[in-house]
Each structure stands twice: as structure tokens, then as C-alpha cells.
N, C-alpha and C positions, 0 to 999 in steps of 0.2 A: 297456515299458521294455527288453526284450530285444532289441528290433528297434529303439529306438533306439539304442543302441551301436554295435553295426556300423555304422550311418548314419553317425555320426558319425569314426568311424575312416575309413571311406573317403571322408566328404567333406575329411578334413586330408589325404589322401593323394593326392587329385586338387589341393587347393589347392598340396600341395608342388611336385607334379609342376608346375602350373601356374606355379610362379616359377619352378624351376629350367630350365624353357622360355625364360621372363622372363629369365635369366640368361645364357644362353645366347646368345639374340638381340641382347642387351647388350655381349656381351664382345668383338666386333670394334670397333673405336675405327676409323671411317673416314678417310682423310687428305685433307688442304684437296685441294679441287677449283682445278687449274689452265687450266680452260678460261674463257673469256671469255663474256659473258653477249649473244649476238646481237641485236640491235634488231630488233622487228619493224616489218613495213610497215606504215603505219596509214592507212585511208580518209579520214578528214575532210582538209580542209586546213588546215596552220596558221596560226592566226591572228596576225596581227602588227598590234601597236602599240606604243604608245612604254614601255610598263611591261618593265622586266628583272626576270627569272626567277633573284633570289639564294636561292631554296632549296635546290640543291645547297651552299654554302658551310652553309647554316645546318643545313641535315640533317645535314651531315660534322663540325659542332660537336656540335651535341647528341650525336650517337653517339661522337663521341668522349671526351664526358665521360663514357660507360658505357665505357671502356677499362678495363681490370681486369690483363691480364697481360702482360708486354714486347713477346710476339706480338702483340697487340691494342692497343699503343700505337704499335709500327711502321707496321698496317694505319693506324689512325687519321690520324699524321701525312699517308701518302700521300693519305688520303680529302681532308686539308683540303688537302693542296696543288694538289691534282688541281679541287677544288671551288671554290678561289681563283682558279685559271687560268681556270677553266670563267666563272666569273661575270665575269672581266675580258674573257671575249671575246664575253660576252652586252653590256656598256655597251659594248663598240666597235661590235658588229656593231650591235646598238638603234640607238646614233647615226648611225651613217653609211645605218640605213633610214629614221631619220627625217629626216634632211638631205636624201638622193636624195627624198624623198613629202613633202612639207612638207603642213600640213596644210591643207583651205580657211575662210579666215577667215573669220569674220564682219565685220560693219560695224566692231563695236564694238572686234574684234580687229585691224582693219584702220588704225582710227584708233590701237593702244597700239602697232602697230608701226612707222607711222610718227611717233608718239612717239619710240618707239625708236631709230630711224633718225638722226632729226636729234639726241636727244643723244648718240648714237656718231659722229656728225660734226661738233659741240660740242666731244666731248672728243677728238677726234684734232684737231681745230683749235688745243685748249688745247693739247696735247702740241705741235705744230709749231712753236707760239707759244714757248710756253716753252726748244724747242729753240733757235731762232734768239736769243731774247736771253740765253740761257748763252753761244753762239756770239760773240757782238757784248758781253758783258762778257769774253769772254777778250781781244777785240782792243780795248776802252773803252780812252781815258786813265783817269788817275787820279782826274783831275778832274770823270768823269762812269761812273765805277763804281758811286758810289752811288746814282746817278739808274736806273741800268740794273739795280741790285739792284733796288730800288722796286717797278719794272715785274716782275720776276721773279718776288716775293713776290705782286705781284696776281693774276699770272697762275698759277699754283701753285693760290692761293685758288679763281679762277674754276674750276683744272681740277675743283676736291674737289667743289667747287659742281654740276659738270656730269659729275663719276661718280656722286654721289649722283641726280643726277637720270637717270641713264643706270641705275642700279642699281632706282630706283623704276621706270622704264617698263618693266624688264625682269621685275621682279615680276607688276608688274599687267600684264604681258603673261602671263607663266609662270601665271598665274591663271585669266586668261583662255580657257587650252587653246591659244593661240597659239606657244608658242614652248614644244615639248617638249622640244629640245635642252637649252636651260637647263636644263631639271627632271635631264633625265638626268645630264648634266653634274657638275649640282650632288651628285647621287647619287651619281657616280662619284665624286666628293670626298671625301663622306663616309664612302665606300666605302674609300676609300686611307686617309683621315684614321683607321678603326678600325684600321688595320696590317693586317700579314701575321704574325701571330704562332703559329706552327704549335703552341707547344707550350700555347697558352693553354687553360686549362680541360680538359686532358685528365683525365680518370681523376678528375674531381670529382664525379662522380656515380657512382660503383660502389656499389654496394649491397653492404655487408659480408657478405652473406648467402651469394653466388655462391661467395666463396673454401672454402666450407666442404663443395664437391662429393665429397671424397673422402673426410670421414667416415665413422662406420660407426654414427652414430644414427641412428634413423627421422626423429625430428623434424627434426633438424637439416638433415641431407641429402635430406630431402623439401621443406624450404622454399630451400634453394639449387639443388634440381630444378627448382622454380616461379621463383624469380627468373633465371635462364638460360634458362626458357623462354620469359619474357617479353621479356626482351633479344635474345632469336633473334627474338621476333614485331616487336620495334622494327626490328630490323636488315633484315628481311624486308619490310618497309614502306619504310624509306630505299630498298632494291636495285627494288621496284618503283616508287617516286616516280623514280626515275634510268631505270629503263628505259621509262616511261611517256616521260619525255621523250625519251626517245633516238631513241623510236618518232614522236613530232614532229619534230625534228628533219631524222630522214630523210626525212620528209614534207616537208618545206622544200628540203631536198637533192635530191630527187628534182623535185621540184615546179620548183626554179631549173635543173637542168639541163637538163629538157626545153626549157624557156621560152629560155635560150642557143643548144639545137639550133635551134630554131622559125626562132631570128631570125638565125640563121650565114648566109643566103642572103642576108637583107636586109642587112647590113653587106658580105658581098664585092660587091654589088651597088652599095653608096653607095661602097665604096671604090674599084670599075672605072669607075664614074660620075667621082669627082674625079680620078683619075688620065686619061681621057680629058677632060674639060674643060681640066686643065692643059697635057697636049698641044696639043689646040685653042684656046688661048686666047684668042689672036690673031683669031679668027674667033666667038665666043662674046662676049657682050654680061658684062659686069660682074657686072648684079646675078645672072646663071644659078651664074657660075663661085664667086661668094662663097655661094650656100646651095648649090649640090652641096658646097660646104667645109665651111660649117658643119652640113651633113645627116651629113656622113661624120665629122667631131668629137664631135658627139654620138654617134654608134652607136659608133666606137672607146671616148669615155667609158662610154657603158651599158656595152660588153664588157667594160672593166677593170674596173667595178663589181664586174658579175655575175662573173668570176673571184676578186676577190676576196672576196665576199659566199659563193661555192663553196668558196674556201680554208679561209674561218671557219668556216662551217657544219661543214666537213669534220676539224679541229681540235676543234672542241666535240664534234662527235659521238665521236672519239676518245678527250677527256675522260671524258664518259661512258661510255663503256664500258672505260674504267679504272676511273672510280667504282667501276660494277659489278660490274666482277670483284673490286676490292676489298674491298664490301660481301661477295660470294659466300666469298671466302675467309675473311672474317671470321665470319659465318654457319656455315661451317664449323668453324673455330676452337671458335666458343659449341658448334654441337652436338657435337663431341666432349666437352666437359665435363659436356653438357646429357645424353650415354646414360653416359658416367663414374655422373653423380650419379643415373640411373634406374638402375645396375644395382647400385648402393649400395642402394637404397632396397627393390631385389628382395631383396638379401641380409638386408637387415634383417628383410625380413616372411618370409625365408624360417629365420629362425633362429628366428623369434618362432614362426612355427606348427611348428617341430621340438623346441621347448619345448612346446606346445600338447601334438604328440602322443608327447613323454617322460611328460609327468605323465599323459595319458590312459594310457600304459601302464602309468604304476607304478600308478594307483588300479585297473587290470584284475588286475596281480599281487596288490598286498597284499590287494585282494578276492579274489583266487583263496587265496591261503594263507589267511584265516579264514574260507574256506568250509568247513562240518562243526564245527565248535567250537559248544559248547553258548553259545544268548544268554542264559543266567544268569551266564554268567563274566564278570563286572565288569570283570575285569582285564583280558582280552583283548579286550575292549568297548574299553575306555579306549583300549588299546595300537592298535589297527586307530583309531583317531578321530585317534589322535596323529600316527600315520605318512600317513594319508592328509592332514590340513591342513598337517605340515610339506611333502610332498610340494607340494602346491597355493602354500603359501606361497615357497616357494622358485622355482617356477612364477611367479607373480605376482612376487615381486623381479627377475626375469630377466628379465620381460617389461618390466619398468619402464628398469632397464638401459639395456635395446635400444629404447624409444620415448624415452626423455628422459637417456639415457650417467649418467656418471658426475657426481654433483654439483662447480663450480665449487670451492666450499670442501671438499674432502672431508673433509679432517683435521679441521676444526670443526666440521662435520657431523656426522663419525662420535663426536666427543669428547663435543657435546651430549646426542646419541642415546645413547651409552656413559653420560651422568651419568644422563638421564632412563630407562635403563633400571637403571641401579645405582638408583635410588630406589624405579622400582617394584617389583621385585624382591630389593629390599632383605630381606627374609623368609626369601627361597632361597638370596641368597647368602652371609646369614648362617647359615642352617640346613648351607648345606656345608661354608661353612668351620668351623662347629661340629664335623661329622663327624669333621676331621684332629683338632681338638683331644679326642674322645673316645674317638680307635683309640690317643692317645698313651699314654707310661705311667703317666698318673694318669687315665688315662681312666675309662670301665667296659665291663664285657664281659657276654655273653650268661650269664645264670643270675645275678648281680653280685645284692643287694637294696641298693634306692637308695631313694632320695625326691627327689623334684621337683616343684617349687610344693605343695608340702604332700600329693601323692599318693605314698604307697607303693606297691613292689612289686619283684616279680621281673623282672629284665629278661630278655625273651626275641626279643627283636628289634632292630636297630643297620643305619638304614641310612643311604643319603645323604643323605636330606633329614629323617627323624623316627627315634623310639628311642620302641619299642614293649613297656609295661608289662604282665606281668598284675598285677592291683590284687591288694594283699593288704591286708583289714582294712574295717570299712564304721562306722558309726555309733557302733559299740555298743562293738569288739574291731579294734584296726587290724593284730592279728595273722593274721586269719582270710581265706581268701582267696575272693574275689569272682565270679571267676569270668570279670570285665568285662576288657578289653584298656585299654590308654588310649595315646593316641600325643601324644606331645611334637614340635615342633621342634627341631631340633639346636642353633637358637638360643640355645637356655639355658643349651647347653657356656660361650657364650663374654656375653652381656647378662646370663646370671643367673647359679643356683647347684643345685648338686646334693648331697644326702648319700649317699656310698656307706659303708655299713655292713660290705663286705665284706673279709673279708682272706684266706688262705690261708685260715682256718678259717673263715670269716665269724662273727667273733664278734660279741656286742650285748650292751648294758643291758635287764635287764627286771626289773621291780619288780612285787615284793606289798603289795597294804593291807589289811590287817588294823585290826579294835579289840578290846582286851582288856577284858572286862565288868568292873565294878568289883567284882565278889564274889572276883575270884580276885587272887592274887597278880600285879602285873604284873612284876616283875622275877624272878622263878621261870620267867615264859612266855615273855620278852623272852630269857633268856638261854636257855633253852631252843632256843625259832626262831632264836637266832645260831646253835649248834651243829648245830640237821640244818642250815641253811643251808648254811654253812662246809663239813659234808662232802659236803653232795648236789654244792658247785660245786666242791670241792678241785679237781679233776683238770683242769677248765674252765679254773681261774682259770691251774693252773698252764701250760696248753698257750698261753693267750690271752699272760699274758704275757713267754715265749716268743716268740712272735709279733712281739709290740709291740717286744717288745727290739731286735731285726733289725730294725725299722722305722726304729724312732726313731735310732736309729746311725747310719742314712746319712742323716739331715736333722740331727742333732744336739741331739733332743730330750730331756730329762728321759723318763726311762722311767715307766711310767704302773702304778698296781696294782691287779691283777683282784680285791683282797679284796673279799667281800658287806662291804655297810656298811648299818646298821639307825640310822633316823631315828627318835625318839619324841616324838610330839604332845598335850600334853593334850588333852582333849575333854571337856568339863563332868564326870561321874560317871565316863567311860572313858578307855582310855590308845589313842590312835592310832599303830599301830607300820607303818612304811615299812622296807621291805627291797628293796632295790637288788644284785643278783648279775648276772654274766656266763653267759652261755650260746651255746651256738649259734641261726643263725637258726632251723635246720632243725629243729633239736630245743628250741624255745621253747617251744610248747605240751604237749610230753610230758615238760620238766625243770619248769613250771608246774603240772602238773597231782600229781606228787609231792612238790612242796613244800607243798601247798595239803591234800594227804593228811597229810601228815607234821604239820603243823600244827595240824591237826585230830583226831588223833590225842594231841597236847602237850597240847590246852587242854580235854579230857572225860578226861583221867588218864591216856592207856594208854598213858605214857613207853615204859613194858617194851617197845611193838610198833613204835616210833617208827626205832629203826635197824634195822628191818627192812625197809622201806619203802626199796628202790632203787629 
């Protein structure tokens, strides 16, 4: 046990030191990075077909609905406009690669496109048709307008007739893996048809957790550490899906400008070619001079292609690495809030274990002060018990605190907790505020003789919480004193009742029983034991009421009188005589014991010795 101690002080004091490193390390806030995120080279080649690549538009939605704060709704908007531009120049550059590489048909494909074919020259037939007799009813008589509408309304008819059936071939073409253009096309439609709506869906997805970074609960500000770190790893995923492509891309770029270099010789070559045959033409045969023509029309079209297919590539690729740095800065953005809420999270476990090792020191002190004190002192037992669990308890409230803050309801919290502890404690807080009522001026004081719940005694104890008797009186004589202590709650000042008997003089009722035998005279004995009575308490009665005078004055009572009063009882053959006098508490037993002489001395004759007897 002695050598776990020290273990334990120095492991909180390495953990201390070990946050406030944590802290440390935390409290530079780094600022967004303004460099651009470079595309690397990548070895495969990219593959092209007729599918467009709308994942940038749709990564820069999603992340944008993790937008959280004005900085991050800014970045966002950029991401989606930059992602919008980027996918519309993926369905241009897609279509016009699938237009230059048409694909090779099959049979089956072959027959849906000359389907095709003829009703796209069906319905450009309907159109010409239809033109010329709108033409020929503006210059009709009147007379043959309506014959020329007739025609107009069939021709109309035929056309719906033959876009439907141009729209059907075009399906079961676009079905067929025949005509990708369609498909794309169509995509691009739908593409437009969703809008351009940059602020849609921003900031719909924030997770209310993140805002709660600069807290100063464990809990709290450790679960918006975790939610900003996930959103770093989202966002960190978006920035490499963009740079993955960035890295195709270039690969594409690099790939088409080689293939332009290759073929530069071969185009100034067709184009020295038709510019010589046009010279010589005259001497040159027809059909040489029209394909050197059309050899050199083609290689100028492949060049403007491939220039422009370089332009877009070169565009997209720009796009993305807008993306990217957008993502980058945005990434940065989160991790600023993301070492904010880490170094919250330090602070908290570092207050927690400095509370840790406050209470470990207080339990080393209050153990060191009741080191040497005798283990039979109860008291100081108790007291050392009390100091170390409020210690610890208050250690434990602090720590709760600082892992779960301040409750939402406090005020109702703390009012509940205040009723349910006024209930349990209802005993103590009654026993105290009994206290105030017993230090008042009808209270009672130390040495006082009282009664409480039917126990007598001297009071020689009065504290906060009890009022501590010694017993006077046991079975037999409730005069006589016991020896026993007995403790009350203070309670009683104020739920019950007390008799204090005491006054300046502490005066009291005490009564003799007596029987008078039937051989003797009872009203010779009777009158008798009134007279020593009467003198043994003269002096009593008169100090007592005295006393009571000054009492009863300031409450405005009837004044009360200390004369002995003698009660007589028949009793079959004998006379039952009751005598009721005043005396002091203190001197009850020694004014009792000389009237009981004195009496005794009346009723075996020796009157003559009877006032002698003080």
C-alpha cells in the first residue's frame, strides 16, 4: 500500500504532463492552404466510351449538404459550380468522341439504323411537305383554302405518325448499343432538365454535433471531434476521387498530344500534296486532284477535332484542379475546427485529472493530520470519514461536470434535487432549525431541568443538531439521577414539546404521601404536617413567588401561589393525606427528606422535637 501511492501520484502527473503536450500541440490553428493540388501522371491509358463521368457534380452535392459554416457554404457553392461546368464539358467532349469513333454495328444494329435512316427521311419529307402547302395556302383563292387546309391537317398527321416511328427506331436503336449519341444526348437533357441550382441542398446534411467544437464538455466536444473527423475523411475522399481523375485526364492530354505531334508531318504533307496538285492541275488527271483534296480535308478535320478535344481536356482538367483546391481548402477549414475540438477535449481530461490529483492530495493531507490520534476516538474516526468522502464526493461531482456540463433544466433539476433532498433529510433540517428555536428566549440552556417525551433531566449539552440530557430519576424515584446521558433531536423544539421547570431559581412541585392510621387523630396530624409544611417551605414559597411575579407581568398572567396545599383521601380504616409544596430542583431531595423527618416525628408524639428539625 505505501508504494502504491507514489505510483499513483506519478502516474496523474505524467498523464498531466502528457495533455498539457496535447495542448500545446493543439493550440496553433493552422490557416487554409492556398496551393493547388497537382495532378499526377498516371501509366494506364484512359479508357474511353460513351459513359460520362457525373461524379464530380454529384460528390460536390453531397459535400455540400455537409456545409456547416459561411466559409463552407462559399467553398461549396464553388465546388458545385466548378462540378457543373466540369460534367457539361464531359457530355460535349463524350459526344463529339462518340460521333468522330461511331461504333461497329451489328447486323441487327445495322437493320435499326437503317430503320432509322428512312424515318428521319419520312419525317424531313413530312416537314417539306407540310412546308410547301402552308406556302400554297397563303397564295390559295378562297375558294380552295379549304381543300389546302385538308391536305395540311393530313400531312401534320403523317408527320406525328413518322416522329413516332422515327422516335421508336431511335429507341430500339439506342437499345441496341447502336446509337450512343442518343443515349448521351438524352442524358444531357436530363442533365439540364435537373438545373443548375447551386444553392440546392446545401447545409442539409450538417450534423448538429460539429457546431458544438468549442465547448468545454468532454462528451459533448469529443463527439463533434468525431463528427469533423469524419467529415475531414468525407471530404478527403471527394479531393482524391477528383484528383484520381485529374490524373486520367492528363493521361488523355498527354496521350492526344502526342498522337497530334505524330501526325503534324502527315497533314503538312496532304496539305503540300493539294496545294501542288492544285498548281498542276491542268496536267493531273481528275480523280488524283479530288482525293489528294479530300485526303488533305480530312487530316485538317482530324486536326481541328484533336485541337479541340486538347482545348476540353485542357478545361476539364482546370476544373479539377479547382475542385481540388477547393476540396483542399475546405479540408482545411474542417481541420481547424477538428484540432479546436481536440484540444477542447485535452482541456477537459486535463481538468478532470487535476481534480483527480486535488482530491488525491487532500486524502494525503487529511490522512496526514489524523496521523497519531488515538483509533478509540470515535470522533475523530467519524470526522477523518467525513472529510475524506466529502472530499472524493465533490471530486466525483466535478468530474461529472466536466464529462456531461451543466444539466439542460438546471433550475428544475436543482429544485427537484432541493425537494428530494429537503425530504430525505427532513430530520436534520428540522433538528436545525429547532436549534434557532431553542438558543431563543423561551428556549432552554445548559444546567435548565426539562422533560422531553416523558424523559427527565439536566441539560448539559445544546447542539446543532441534538440536546443532550443527563437522566434524573429511573423506575422507582424520577428524582434520583441516573447516571445515563440521553440525546434528543432538536426536532422536538419545533414538531413536539418540552417542560422546562426551570426559572432563576428553578423552582418545582413536589409532593408527600402519607396515611394516617386509624388509631390516631387525623385532623391533630393533618393540621399538624400543614404547619411544619408551611414553615419548612415559608422562605421557598415566598422567593418562588417572587419569581413568578416578574414572570407573569410581562406575558400578563394571573399571578400563581407557591402556598403547600394538603389533599385528604379517605381510605377504608385510614385517612390518605397528599401534600404538594414548592422547593428547589436542587435541593428536592434534602427539603424531602426533612419533611418526611419532621412528619415522623408528629405522628409517634415528639411534637416538642418537630421545629427543631431544619
Amino acid at each position: 500500500m505505501k508504494m502504491g501511492k507514489p505510483i499513483i501520484a506519478v502516474v496523474l502527473v505524467v498523464l498531466v504532463a502528457a495533455v498539457i503536450v496535447g495542448l500545446v500541440w493543439t493550440r496553433e490553428i493552422p490557416v487554409p492552404s492556398e496551393q493547388a493540388v497537382a495532378g499526377a501522371k498516371g501509366n494506364a491509358p484512359a479508357a474511353r466510351n460513351w459513359r460520362v463521368d457525373e461524379r464530380p457534380l454529384k460528390t460536390a452535392k453531397r459535400m455540400a449538404a455537409l456545409a456547416s459554416t459561411p466559409e463552407e457554404q462559399a467553398l461549396a457553392h464553388e465546388a458545385l459550380k466548378v462540378g457543373d461546368h466540369e460534367v457539361d464539358l464531359a457530355f460535349f467532349d463524350t459526344l463529339r468522341t462518340v460521333q468522330e469513333n461511331p461504333p461497329t454495328l451489328s447486323p441487327e444494329a445495322k437493320g435499326l439504323a437503317e430503320r432509322k435512316t428512312k424515318a428521319e427521311q419520312a419525317l424531313k419529307d413530312a416537314q417539306d411537305n407540310i412546308t410547301q402547302l402552308t406556302r400554297k395556302l397563303a397564295a390559295a383563292p378562297e375558294t380552295q383554302k379549304d381543300n389546302v387546309q385538308d391536305q395540311i391537317d393530313i400531312a401534320k398527321a403523317q408527320m406525328d405518325l413518322d416522329q413516332d416511328e422515327l422516335d421508336d427506331a431511335t429507341e430500339d436503336l439506342e437499345q441496341a448499343g447502336g446509337d450512343p449519341a442518343s443515349k448521351i444526348k438524352r442524358l444531357k437533357a436530363e442533365h439540364d432538365a435537373a438545373g443548375h441550382d447551386s444553392d440546392g441542398g446545401i447545409g442539409s446534411g450538417v450534423n448538429p454535433h460539429e457546431r458544438d467544437f468549442e465547448t468545454h464538455t468532454l462528451l459533448t466536444v469529443f463527439e463533434a471531434w468525431r463528427t469533423l473527423r469524419q467529415k475531414q475523411a468525407e471530404l478527403i475522399g471527394a479531393l482524391n476521387e477528383t484528383t484520381e481523375k485529374e490524373k486520367r485526364l492528363n493521361q488523355r492530354h498527354q496521350e492526344l498530344t502526342a498522337k497530334v505531334d505524330k501526325e503534324k508531318e502527315d497533314r503538312e504533307s496532304a496539305r503540300q500534296l493539294a496545294n501542288q496538285l492544285q498548281k498542276n492541275s491542268e496536267a493531273g488527271t481528275r480523280e488524283e486532284s479530288k482525293a489528294a483534296a479530300t485526303a488533305a480535308i480530312d487530316s485538317l478535320k482530324q486536326y481541328t477535332n484533336d485541337q479541340k478535344n486538347l482545348a476540353d481536356l485542357g478545361r476539364r482538367t482546370q476544373d479539377l484542379q479547382q475542385l481540388s483546391e477547393t476540396y483542399t481548402n475546405w479540408i482545411a477549414l474542417v481541420e481547424i475546427r477538428e484540432r479546436t475540438a481536440l484540444h477542447h477535449v485535452l482541456e477537459s481530461l486535463l481538468w478532470i485529472l487535476l481534480v483527480l490529483l486535488v482530491v488525491y492530495l487532500l486524502d494525503q493531507v487529511i490522512e496526514h493530520l489524523f496521523t497519531g490520534v488515538r483509533a478509540e476516538n470515535k470522533r475523530v474516526e467519524t470526522l477523518r470519514a467525513i472529510l475524506t468522502f466529502s472530499a472524493r464526493g465533490v471530486g466525483a461531482i466535478a468530474i461529472l461536470f466536466l464529462i456531461f456540463g451543466m444539466p439542460s433544466q438546471t433550475t428544475t433539476i436543482l429544485g427537484l434535487a432541493g425537494a428530494g433532498l429537503t425530504v430525505a433529510m427532513k430530520d436534520f433540517i428540522m433538528a436545525f432549525l429547532g436549534w434557532f428555536s431553542l438558543m431563543g428566549r423561551n428556549g432552554i440552556h445548559i444546567g435548565d431541568w426539562v422533560e422531553i417525551n416523558g424523559v427527565a433531566g439536566e441539560v448539559v449539552e445544546i447542539g446543532l443538531m441534538k440536546t443532550v440530557l443527563l437522566e434524573t430519576g429511573n423506575w422507582t424515584d424520577a428524582g434520583h439521577p441516573t447516571g445515563r446521558k440521553v440525546s434528543f433531536m432538536n426536532s422536538f423544539a419545533i414538531e413536539g414539546h418540552f417542560f422546562n421547570f426551570t426559572t432563576s431559581g428553578q423552582w418545582m412541585w413536589d409532593e408527600l404521601k402519607l396515611t394516617v392510621p386509624a388509631n390516631q387523630d387525623p385532623y391533630k396530624v393533618i393540621d399538624g404536617i400543614q404547619k411544619v409544611v408551611a414553615k419548612e417551605t415559608e422562605q421557598n414559597s415566598h422567593h418562588a413567588e417572587e419569581e413568578w411575579q416578574h414572570t407573569t407581568n410581562r406575558y400578563r398572567v394571573q399571578s400563581f401561589s407557591a402556598a403547600p396545599a394538603i389533599n385528604v383521601v379517605p381510605s377504608g380504616d385510614a385517612v390518605e393525606v397528599r401534600v404538594r409544596y414548592i422547593t428547589r430542583a436542587n435541593e428536592r431531595h434534602e427539603m424531602r427528606r426533612r419533611l418526611y423527618e419532621a412528619v415522623v416525628k408528629l405522628m409517634h408524639g415528639r411534637a416538642e422535637e418537630v421545629g427543631e428539625v431544619r
